[in-house]
C-alpha positions as CSV (number, residue, x, y, z in Angstrom):
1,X,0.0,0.0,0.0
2,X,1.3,3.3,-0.7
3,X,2.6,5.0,2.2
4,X,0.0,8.0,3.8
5,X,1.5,11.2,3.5
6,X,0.7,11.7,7.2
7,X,3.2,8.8,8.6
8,X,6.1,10.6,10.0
9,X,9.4,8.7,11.5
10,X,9.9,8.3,14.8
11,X,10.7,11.3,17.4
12,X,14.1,11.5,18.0
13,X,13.4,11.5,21.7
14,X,11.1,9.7,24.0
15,X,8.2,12.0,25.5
16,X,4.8,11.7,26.3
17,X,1.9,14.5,26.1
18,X,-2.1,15.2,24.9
19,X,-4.7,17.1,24.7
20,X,-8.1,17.4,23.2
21,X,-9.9,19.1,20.2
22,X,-13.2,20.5,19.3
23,X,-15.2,18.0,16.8
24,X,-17.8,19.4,14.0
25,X,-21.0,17.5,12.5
26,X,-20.5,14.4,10.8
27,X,-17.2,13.0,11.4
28,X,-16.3,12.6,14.9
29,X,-18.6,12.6,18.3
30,X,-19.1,16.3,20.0
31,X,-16.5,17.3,22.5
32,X,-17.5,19.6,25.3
33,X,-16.4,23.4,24.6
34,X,-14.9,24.9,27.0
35,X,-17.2,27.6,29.4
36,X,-14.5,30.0,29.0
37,X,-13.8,30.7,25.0
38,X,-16.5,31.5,22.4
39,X,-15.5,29.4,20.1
40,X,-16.9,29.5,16.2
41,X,-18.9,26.9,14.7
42,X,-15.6,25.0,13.3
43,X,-13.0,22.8,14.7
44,X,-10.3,25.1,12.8
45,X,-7.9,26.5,15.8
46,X,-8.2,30.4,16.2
47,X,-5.8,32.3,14.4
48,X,-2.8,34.0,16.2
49,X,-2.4,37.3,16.5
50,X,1.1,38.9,14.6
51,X,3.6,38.6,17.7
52,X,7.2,39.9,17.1
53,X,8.9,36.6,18.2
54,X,8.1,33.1,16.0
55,X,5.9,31.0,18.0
56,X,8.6,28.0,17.8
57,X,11.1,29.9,19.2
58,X,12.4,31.1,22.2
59,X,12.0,35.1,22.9
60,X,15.1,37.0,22.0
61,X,16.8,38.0,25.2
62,X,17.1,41.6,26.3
63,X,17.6,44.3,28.6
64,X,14.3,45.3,28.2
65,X,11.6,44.0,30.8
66,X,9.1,41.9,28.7
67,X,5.5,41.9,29.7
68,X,4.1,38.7,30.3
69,X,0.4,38.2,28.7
70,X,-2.3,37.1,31.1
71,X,-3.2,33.5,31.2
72,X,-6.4,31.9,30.8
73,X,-7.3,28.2,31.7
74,X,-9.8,26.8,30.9
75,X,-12.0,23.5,31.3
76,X,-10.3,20.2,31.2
77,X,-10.2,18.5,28.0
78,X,-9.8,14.6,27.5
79,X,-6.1,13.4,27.7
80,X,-5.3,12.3,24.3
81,X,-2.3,11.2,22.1
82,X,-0.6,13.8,19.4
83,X,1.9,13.6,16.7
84,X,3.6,17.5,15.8
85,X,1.9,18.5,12.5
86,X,2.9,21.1,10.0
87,X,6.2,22.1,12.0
88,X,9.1,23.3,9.5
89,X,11.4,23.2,12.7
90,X,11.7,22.1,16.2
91,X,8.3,22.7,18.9
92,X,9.3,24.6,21.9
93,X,7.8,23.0,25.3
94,X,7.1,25.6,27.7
95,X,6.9,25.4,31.5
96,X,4.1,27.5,32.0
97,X,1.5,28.3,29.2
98,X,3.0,31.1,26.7
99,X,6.2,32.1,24.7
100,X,7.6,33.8,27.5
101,X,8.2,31.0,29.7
102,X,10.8,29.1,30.2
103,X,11.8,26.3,27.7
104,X,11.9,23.0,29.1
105,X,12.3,20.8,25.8
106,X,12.0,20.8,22.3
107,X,10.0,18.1,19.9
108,X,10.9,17.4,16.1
109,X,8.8,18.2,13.7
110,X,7.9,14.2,13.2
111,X,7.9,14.0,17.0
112,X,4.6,11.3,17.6
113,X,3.2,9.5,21.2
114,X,2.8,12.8,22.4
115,X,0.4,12.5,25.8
116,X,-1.5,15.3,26.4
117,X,-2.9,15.8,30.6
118,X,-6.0,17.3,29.1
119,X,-5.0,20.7,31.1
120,X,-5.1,23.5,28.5
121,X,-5.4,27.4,28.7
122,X,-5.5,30.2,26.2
123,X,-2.9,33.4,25.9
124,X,-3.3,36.3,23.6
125,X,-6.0,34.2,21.8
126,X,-3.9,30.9,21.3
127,X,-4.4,27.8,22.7
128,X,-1.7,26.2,24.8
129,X,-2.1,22.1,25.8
130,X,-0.1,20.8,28.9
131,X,2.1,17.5,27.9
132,X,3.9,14.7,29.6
133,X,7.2,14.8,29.1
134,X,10.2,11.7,30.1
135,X,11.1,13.4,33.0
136,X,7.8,13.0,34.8
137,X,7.2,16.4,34.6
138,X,4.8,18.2,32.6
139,X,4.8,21.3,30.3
140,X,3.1,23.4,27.6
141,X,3.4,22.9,23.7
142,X,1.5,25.9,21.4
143,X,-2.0,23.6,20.3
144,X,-1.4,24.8,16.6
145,X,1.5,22.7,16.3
146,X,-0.8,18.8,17.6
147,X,-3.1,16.6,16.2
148,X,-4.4,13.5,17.5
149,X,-2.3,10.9,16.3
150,X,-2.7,9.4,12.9
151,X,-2.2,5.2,12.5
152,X,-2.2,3.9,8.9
153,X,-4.4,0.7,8.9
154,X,-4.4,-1.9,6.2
155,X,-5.7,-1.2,2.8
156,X,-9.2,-2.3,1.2
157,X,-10.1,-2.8,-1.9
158,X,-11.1,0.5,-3.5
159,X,-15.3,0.0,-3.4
160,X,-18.2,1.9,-3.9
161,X,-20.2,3.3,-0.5
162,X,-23.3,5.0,0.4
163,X,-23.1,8.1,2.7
164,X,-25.4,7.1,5.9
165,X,-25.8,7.6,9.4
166,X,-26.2,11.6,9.8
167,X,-28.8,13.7,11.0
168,X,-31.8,14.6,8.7
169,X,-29.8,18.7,8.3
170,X,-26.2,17.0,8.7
171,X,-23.4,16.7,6.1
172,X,-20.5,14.6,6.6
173,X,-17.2,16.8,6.4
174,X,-14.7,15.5,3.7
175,X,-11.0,16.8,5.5
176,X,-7.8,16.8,4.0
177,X,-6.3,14.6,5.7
178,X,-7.6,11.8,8.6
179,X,-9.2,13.4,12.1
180,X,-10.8,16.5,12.7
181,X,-8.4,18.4,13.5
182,X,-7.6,18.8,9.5
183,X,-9.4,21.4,7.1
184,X,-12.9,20.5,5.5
185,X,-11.9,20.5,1.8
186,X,-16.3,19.6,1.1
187,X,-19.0,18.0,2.1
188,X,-21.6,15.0,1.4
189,X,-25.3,15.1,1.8
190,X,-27.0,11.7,3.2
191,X,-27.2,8.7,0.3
192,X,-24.1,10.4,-1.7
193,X,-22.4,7.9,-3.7
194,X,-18.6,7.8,-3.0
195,X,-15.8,5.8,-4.5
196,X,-12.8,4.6,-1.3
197,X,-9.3,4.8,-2.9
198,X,-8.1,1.8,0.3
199,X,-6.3,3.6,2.1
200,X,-7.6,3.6,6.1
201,X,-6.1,4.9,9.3
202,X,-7.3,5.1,12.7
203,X,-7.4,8.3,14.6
204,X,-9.1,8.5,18.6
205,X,-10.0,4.9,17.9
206,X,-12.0,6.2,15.0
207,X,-11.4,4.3,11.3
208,X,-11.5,7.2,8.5
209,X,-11.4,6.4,4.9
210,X,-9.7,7.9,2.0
211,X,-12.1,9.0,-1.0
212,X,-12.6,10.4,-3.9
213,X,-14.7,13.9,-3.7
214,X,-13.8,14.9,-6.9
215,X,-11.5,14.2,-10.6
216,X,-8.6,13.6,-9.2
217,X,-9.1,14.8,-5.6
218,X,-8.7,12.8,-2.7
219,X,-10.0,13.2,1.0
220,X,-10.7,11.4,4.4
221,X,-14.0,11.1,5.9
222,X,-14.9,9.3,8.9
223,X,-16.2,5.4,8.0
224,X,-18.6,5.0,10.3
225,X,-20.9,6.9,7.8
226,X,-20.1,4.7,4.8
227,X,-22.3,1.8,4.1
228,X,-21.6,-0.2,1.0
229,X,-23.2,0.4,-2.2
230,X,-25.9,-2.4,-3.0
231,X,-26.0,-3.0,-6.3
232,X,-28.9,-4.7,-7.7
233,X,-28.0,-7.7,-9.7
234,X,-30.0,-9.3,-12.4
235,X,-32.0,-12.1,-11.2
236,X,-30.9,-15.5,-11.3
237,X,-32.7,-18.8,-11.7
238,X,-33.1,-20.4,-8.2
239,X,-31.7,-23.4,-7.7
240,X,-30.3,-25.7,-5.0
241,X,-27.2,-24.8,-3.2
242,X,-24.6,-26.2,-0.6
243,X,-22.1,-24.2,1.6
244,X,-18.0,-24.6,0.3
245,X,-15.6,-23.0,1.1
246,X,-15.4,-23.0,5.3
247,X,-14.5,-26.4,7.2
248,X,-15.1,-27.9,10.7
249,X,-17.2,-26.2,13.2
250,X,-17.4,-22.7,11.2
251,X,-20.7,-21.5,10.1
252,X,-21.8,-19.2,7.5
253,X,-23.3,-15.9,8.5
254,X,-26.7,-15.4,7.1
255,X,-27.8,-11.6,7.2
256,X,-30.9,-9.5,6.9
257,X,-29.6,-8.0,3.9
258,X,-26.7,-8.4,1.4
259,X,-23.1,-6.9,3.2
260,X,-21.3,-7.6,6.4
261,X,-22.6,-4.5,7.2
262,X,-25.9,-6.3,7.7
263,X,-27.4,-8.0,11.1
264,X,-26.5,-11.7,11.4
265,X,-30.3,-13.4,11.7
266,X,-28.6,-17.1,11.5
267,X,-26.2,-19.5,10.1
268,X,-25.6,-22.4,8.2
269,X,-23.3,-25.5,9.1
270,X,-20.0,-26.0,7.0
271,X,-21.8,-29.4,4.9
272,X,-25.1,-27.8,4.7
273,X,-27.1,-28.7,1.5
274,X,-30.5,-28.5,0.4
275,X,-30.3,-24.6,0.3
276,X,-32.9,-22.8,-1.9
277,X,-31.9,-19.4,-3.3
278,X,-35.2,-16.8,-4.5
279,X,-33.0,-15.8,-7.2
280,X,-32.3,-12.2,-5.9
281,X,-28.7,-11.3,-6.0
282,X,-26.4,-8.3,-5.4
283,X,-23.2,-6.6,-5.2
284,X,-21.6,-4.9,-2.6
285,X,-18.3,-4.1,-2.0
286,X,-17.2,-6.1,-4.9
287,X,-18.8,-9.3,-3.6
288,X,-22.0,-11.0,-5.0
289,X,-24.6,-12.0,-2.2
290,X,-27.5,-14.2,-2.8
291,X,-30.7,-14.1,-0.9
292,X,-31.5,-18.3,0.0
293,X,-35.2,-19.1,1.9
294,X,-34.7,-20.0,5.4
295,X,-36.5,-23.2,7.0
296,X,-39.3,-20.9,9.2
297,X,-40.3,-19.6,5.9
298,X,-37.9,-15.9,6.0
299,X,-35.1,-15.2,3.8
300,X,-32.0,-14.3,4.1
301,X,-28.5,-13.3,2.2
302,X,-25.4,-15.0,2.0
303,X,-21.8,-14.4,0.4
304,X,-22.2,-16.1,-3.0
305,X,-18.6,-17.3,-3.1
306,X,-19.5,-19.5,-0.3
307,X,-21.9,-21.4,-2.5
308,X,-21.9,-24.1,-5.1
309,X,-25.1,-25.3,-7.0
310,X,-25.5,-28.7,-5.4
311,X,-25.2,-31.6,-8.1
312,X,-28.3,-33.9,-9.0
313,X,-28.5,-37.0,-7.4
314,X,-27.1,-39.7,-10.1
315,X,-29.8,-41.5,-11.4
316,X,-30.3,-45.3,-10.2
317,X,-28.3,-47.9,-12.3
318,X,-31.2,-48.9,-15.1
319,X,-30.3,-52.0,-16.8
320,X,-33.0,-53.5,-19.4
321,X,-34.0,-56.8,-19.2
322,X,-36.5,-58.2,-17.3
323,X,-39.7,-56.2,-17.1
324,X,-37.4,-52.9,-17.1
325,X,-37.1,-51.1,-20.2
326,X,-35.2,-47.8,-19.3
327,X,-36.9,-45.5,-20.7
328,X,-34.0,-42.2,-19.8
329,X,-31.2,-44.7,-20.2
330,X,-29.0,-43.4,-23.3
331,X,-29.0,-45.6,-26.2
332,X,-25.3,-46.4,-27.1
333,X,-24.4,-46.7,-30.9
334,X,-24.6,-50.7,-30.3
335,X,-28.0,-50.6,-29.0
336,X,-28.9,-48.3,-31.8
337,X,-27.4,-51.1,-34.3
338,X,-29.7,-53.9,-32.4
339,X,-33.0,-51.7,-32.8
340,X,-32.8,-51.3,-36.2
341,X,-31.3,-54.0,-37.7
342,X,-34.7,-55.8,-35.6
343,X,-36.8,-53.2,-37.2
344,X,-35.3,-53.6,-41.1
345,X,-35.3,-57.3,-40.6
346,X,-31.6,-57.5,-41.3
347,X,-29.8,-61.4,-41.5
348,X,-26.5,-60.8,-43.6
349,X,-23.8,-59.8,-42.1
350,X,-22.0,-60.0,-45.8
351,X,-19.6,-62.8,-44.0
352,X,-17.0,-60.7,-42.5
353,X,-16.5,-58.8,-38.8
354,X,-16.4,-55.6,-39.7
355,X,-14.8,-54.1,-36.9
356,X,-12.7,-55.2,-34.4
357,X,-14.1,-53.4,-31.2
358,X,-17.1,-54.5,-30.6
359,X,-15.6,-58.6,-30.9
360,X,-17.2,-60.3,-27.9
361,X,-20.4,-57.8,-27.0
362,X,-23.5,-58.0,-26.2
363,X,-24.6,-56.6,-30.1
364,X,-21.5,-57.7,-32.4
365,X,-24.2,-59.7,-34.4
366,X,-26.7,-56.5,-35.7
367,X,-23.6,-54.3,-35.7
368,X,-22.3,-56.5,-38.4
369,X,-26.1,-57.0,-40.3
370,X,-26.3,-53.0,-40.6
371,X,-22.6,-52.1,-41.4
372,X,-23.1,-54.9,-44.3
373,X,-26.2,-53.2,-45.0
374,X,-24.3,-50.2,-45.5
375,X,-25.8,-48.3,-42.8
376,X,-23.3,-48.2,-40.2
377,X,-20.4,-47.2,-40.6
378,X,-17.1,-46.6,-37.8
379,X,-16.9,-43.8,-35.2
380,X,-13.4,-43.0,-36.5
381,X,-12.6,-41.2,-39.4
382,X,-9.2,-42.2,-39.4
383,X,-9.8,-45.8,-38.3
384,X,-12.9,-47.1,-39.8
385,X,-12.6,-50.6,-38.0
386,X,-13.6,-49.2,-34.9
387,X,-17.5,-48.3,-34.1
388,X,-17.5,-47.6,-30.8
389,X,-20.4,-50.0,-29.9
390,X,-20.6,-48.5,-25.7
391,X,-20.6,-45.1,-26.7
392,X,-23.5,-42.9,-26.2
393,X,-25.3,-42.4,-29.7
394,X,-25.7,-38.4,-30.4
395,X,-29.1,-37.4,-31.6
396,X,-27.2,-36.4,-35.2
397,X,-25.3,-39.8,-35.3
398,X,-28.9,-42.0,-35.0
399,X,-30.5,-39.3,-37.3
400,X,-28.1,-40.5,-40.0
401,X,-28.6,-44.2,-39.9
402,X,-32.2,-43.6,-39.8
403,X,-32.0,-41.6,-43.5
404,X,-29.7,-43.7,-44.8
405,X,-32.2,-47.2,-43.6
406,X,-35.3,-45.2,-45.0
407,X,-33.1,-44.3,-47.9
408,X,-34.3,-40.7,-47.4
409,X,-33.1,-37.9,-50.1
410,X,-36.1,-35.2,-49.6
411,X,-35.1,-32.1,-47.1
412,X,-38.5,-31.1,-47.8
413,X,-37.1,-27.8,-49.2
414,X,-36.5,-26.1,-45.9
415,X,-34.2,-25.9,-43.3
416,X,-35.7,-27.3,-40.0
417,X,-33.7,-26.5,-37.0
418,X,-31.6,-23.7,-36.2
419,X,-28.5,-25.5,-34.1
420,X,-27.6,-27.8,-36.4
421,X,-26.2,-25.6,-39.3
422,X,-23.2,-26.7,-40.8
423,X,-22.8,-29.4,-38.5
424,X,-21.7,-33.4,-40.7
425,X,-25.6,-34.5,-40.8
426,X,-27.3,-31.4,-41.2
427,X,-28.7,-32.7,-44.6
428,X,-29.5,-36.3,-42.9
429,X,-31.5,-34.2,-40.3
430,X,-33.5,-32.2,-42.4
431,X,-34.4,-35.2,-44.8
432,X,-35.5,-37.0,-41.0
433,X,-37.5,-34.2,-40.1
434,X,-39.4,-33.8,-43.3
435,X,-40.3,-37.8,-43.1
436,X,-42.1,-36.7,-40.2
437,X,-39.7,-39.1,-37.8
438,X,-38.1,-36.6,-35.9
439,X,-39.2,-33.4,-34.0
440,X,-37.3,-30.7,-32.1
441,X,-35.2,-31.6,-28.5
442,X,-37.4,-28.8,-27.1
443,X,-40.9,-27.8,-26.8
444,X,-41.7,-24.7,-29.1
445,X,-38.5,-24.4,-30.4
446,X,-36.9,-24.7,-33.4
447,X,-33.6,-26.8,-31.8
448,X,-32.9,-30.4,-32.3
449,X,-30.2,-31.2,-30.0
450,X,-27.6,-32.9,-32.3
451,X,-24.8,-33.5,-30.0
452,X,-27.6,-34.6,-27.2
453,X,-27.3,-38.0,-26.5
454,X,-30.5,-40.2,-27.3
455,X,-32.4,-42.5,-24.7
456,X,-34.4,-45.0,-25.2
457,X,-37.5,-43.6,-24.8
458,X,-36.9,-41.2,-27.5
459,X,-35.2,-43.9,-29.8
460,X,-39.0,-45.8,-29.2
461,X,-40.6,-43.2,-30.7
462,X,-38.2,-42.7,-33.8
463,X,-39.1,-46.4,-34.3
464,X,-42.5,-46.4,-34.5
465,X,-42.9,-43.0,-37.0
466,X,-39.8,-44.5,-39.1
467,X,-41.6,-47.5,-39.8
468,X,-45.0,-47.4,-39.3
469,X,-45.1,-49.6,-36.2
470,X,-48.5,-50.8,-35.2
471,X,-50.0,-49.4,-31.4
472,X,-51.0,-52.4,-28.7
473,X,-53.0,-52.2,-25.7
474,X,-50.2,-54.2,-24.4
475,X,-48.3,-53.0,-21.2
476,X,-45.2,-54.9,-21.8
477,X,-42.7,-53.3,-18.8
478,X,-43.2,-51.7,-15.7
479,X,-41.0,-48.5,-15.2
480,X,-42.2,-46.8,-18.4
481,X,-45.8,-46.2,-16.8
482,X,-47.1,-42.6,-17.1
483,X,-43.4,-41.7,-19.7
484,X,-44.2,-39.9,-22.6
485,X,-43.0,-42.6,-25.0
486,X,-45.1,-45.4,-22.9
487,X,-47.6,-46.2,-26.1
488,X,-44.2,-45.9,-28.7
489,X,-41.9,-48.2,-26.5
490,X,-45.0,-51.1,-26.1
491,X,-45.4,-51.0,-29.9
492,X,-41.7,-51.7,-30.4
493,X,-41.7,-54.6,-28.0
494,X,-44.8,-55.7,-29.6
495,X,-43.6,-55.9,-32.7
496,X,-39.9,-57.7,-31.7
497,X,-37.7,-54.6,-32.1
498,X,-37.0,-54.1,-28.4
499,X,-36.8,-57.3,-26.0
500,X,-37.5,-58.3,-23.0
């Protein structure tokens, strides 16, 4: 982080001293004024009078009796902690209050840990503040020369904020530099939008920010009157979610509203799951929160990084035989083979194996009848004696052994789906569709999937348009009851193209 121009060095010697200074609306809480100065609506300190010795200096010595100004002190202040400020040489410590005591010690001009006894007085209209000093003694440093001690913290990430937290007539004060013991350079009305440059320090326990008030213009302002800016995201699809990210007995803060700036209402357990999200999201701060529905029925917001969409359940092991047909299960390119070779009636498998992958499965015998028919052909286009045969069977890949069974050449004059242009079997598709055998992957669209794998259920119904297969009344398996393709996948087994 780059260094704040108001860290100093180290004093050269060890002291101790404070004081205390006036605060103005919107950066600091009031201080008590003292009964006995008027002092103006400002936390500036009064101006000095023109004096005929420098105020950092010791009075010249001469013959000449010098008349010492009357003092006044007035109400305690709060002892506080000082650095020297805007000093071009060393600070005179007095022993009483006023440039014609006697000098007791001198502080550099980066002199810091200055304790202040919160005694303070006023002489020929400037403020005096009564210090600690190593030798367990006390005495009096001119208050122009103090401010309360400046501590760089730790930068942020520059972020946008919202200006919050003042009075309905208040403005908070944008100073020059952190505390306010520093010039106003502007100020902010309530819900101004400000941009933090992430640069902090801490002054009187009090965290101030560095912004930017305008082109090219920095100042400090007091954080406690930034809240982060919520910005509203575009909604997102709920979903399920489950916490990541945090480990062991931590828990996820769940807050009324999206920031850390917002009340804690619960929290969520490092493996929880099942979490819904509303779909509301926003930024703040440069994070994304995400509101989630809590189990008595509220909501809630969470930080988004801390959450991963859960993954579906796998779906249970199918495996068709019996009285299971699998209607979702996907159709691999050897099952394809087996359903229509059944369906075309296929015997010859031109006496040859035609590929040498598939030697030993469970449908070596149709994928030999339908490459002889010249139907199938391999999965490789640089090794065409491989096919493949447990491979899922892409939607384009079955819609091209389906043309070339039917021995399809009409397109129909039009080009029926929108995602498969250019793709190898866009022609094979479009002949397909005009046949009337296949339909789009998705209701009212004009899509056909072509690198979707197809299931069974699907490949039923391709069967039965393809080639005209007969309805039965029939209800051949039990775990296709109430599927979409229940009437299609009973014809098939009816009519011997799918087995039991």
């Amino acid at each position: 982080m780059r260094a704040l121009k108001f860290l100093v060095p180290l004093l050269a010697i060890v002291f101790i001293a404070g004081a205390c200074r006036g605060s103005d609306v919107g950066d600091a809480p009031p201080t008590t004024t003292p009964p006995s100065v008027t002092q103006p609506p400002t936390d500036t300190p009064p101006t000095s009078p023109p004096t005929t010795n420098p105020p950092d200096t010791e009075p010249t010595t001469t013959t000449t009796t010098i008349a010492v100004s009357p003092v006044s002190y007035l109400a305690n202040g709060t002892p506080a902690v000082y650095q020297i400020w805007n000093a071009t040489k060393d600070v005179i410590v007095k022993d009483n209050p006023g440039s014609t005591g006697d000098t007791v010690l001198r502080f550099t001009p980066s002199a810091r840990d200055i304790k202040t006894t919160g005694r303070q007085a006023e002489v020929d209209n400037e403020r005096w503040f009564e210090v600690e000093l190593p030798s367990d003694e006390t005495g009096w440093v001119l208050a122009k020369y103090l401010v309360h001690q400046i501590t760089e913290l730790d930068s942020h990430r520059p972020a946008r904020f919202v200006i919050a937290g003042l009075g309905p007539n208040d403005a908070l004060n944008v100073r020059e530099d952190p505390g306010v013991d520093h010039a106003v350079l502007t100020t902010f009305a309530t819900n101004t939008t400000v941009k933090t440059t992430g640069d902090r320090a801490q002054v009187q326990g009090s965290v101030w920010a560095e912004i930017e008030y305008a082109t090219g213009k920095t100042g400090w302002v007091n954080a406690s009157y930034l809240a982060p800016e919520v910005i509203v995201l575009k909604d997102d699809t709920p979903d399920t979610y489950q916490v990541t990210g945090i480990q062991g007995s931590e828990r996820l803060n769940v807050r009324k509203g999206p920031g850390v700036h917002q009340a804690v209402i619960s929290t969520l357990a490092a493996d929880a799951t099942g979490i819904e999200s509303t779909g509301n999201r926003a930024e703040v701060a440069g994070s994304v929160w995400r509101e989630i529905k809590l189990a008595d029925g509220k909501v809630g917001w969470v930080n988004a990084s801390f959450l991963e969409v859960q993954p579906e359940p796998p779906a249970p092991v199918c495996r068709p035989g019996g009285d299971t047909f699998c209607p979702n299960v996907e159709v691999t390119r050897g099952m394809a083979a087996a359903f229509l070779t059944r369906a075309l009636g296929l015997t010859d498998d031109g006496g040859k194996d035609w590929f040498t992958d598939d030697n030993g499965t469970t449908y070596e015998t149709e994928i030999n009848r339908l490459a002889a028919a010249g139907i199938l052909r391999g999965c490789d286009a640089g090794n065409t004696s491989l096919v493949c045969p447990n491979e899922p069977a892409p939607r384009a890949i079955v819609a091209a052994l389906f043309s070339r069974a039917l021995g399809l050449t009409d397109d129909g004059g039009k080009d029926w789906f929108t995602d498969d242009n250019g793709t190898t079997y866009e022609t094979e598709i479009n002949r397909l569709a005009a046949a009337g055998v296949v339909r789009s992957c998705e209701a009212d669209t004009a899509k056909f999937c072509p690198t979707k794998p197809i299931v069974r259920g699907q490949m039923a119904a391709w069967l039965v348009r393809a080639f005209d297969v007969p309805a039965t009344t029939q209800d051949y398996w039990s775990d296709d009851n109430g599927s979409t393709f229940e009437a299609d996948i009973n014809a098939i087994t009816a009519a011997g193209i799918a087995r039991q």
